[in-house]
C-alpha positions in Angstrom: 26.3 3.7 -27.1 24.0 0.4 -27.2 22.0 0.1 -30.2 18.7 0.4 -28.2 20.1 3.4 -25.4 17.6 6.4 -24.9 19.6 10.0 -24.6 19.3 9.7 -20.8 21.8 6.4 -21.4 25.2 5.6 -21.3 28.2 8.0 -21.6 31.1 5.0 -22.1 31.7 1.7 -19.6 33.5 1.3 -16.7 34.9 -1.8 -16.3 35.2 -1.4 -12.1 31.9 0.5 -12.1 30.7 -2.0 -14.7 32.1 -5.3 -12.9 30.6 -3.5 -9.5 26.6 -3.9 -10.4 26.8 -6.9 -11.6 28.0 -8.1 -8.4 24.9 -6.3 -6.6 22.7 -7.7 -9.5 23.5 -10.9 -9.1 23.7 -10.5 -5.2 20.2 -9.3 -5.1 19.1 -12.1 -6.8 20.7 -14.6 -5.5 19.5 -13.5 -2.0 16.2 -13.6 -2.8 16.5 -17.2 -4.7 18.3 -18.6 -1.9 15.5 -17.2 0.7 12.8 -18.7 -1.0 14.4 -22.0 -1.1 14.9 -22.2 1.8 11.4 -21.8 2.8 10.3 -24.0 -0.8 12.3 -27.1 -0.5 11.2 -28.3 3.1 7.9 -28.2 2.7 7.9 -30.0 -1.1 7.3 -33.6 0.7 4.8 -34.1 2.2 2.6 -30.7 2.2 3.2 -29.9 -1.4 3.0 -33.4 -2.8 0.0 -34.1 -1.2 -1.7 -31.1 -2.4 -4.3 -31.6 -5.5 -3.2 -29.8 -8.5 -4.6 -29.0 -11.9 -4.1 -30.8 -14.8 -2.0 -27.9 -16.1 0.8 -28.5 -13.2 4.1 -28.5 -14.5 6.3 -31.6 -13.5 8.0 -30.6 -10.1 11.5 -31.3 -12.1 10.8 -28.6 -15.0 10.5 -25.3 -11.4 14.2 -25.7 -11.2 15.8 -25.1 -14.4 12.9 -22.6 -15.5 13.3 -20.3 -12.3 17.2 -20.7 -12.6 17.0 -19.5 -16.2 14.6 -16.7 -14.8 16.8 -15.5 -12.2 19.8 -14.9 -14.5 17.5 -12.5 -16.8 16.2 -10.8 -13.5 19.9 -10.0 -12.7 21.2 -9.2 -16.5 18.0 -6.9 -17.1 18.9 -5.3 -13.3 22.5 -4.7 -14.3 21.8 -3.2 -17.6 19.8 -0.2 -15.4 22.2 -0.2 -12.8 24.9 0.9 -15.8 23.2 3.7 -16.6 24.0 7.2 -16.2 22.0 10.1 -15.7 19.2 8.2 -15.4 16.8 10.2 -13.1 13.9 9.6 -10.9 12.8 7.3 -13.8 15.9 4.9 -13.2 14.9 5.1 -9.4 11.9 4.4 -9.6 13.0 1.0 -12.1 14.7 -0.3 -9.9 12.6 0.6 -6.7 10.2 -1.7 -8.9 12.6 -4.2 -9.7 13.6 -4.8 -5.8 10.2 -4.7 -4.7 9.2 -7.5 -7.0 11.9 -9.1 -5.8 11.0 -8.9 -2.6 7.9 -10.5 -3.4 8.6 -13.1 -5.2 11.1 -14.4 -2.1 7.7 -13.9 0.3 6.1 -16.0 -1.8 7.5 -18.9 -1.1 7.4 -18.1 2.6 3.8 -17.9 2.5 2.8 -20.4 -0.3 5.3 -23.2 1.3 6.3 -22.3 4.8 2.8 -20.8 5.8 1.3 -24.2 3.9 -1.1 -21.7 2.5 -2.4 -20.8 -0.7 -4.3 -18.1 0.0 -1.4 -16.6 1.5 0.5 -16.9 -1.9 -2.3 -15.3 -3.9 -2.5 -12.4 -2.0 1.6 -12.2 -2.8 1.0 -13.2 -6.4 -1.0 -10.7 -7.4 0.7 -7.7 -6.6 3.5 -9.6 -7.8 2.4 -9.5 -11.1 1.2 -6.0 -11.3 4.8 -5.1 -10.3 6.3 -6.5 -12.9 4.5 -5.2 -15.5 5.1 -1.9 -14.5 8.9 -2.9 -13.8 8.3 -4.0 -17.9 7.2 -0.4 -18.4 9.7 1.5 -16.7 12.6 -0.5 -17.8 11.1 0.1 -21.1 11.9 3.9 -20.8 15.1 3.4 -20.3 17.1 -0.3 -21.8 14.4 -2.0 -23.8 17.0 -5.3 -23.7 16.7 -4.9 -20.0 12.5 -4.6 -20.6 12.3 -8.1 -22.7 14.6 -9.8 -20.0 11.6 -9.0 -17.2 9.0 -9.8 -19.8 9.8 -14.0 -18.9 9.4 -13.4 -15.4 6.2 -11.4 -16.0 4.7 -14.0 -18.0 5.6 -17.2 -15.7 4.6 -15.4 -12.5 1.1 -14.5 -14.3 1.3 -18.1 -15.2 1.8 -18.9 -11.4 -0.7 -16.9 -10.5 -3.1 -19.2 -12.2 -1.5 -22.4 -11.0 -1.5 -21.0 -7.4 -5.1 -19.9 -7.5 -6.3 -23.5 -8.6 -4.4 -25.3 -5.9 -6.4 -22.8 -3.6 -9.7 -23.9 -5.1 -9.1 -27.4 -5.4 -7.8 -27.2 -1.5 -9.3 -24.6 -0.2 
């Protein structure tokens, strides 16, 4: 049994089983990451460059690595609750709140980048957010490693949040 496993946790691994969700966890994310690329990366030159930004904008090389790093904790912290057993309406409803933060952060960048508008990605963001921090929560109840994973993601989409909503002002 993990170190940090409530009772509700595991009862042994399975390598197949095991091997089996973390193919859907990192399918799930992948999806998503690919999706909003593909609406992100067409619309970086010129509609995103010639946006005004704040002084607190990130350099456009440091998104990459950061969200790529981000990604692989969404799918490890996924996998650990997909793993468990006997995990009951409050492991469905984790990972109804994973994939549904998922889903928003993929519409995002349709509606920040391919929409060319901000507004659009704040009314995304913000639910976003709250999202995750009850994903935090409920992951909590069950895999507290799988809780910490999310609490990146939480804290870079809040951060974001506050990025986004100054490109809005300065643009709107």
């Amino acid at each position: 049994m993990d170190a940090d496993a409530t009772p509700v946790q595991r009862l042994g691994s399975n390598w197949g089983r095991d091997i089996g969700f973390g193919l859907l966890a990192i399918a799930a994310v992948a999806i998503a990451l690919v999706l909003g690329q593909i609406a992100t990366f067409p619309n970086l030159t010129p509609w995103y460059a010639g946006l005004h930004k704040p002084d607190f904008n990130p350099p456009n090389w440091l998104f990459g690595p950061v969200w790529t790093a981000l990604y692989v904790l969404m799918a490890f912290a996924v996998w650990r609750i997909l793993r468990i057993r006997y995990g009951g309406q409050t492991q469905r409803s984790a990972l109804f709140l994973f994939f549904i933060q998922l889903v928003l952060n993929a519409a995002w960048s349709w509606l920040f980048f391919a929409a060319h508008n901000p507004w659009l990605g704040m009314m995304d963001i913000l639910p976003q957010f709250f999202v995750l921090i009850s994903t935090v929560v409920a992951f909590a109840m069950l895999d507290r490693t799988a809780a910490w994973c999310m609490v990146p993601v939480t804290l870079w989409v809040g951060f974001a949040g506050l990025l986004n909503l100054e490109i809005w002002r300065l643009n709107g």
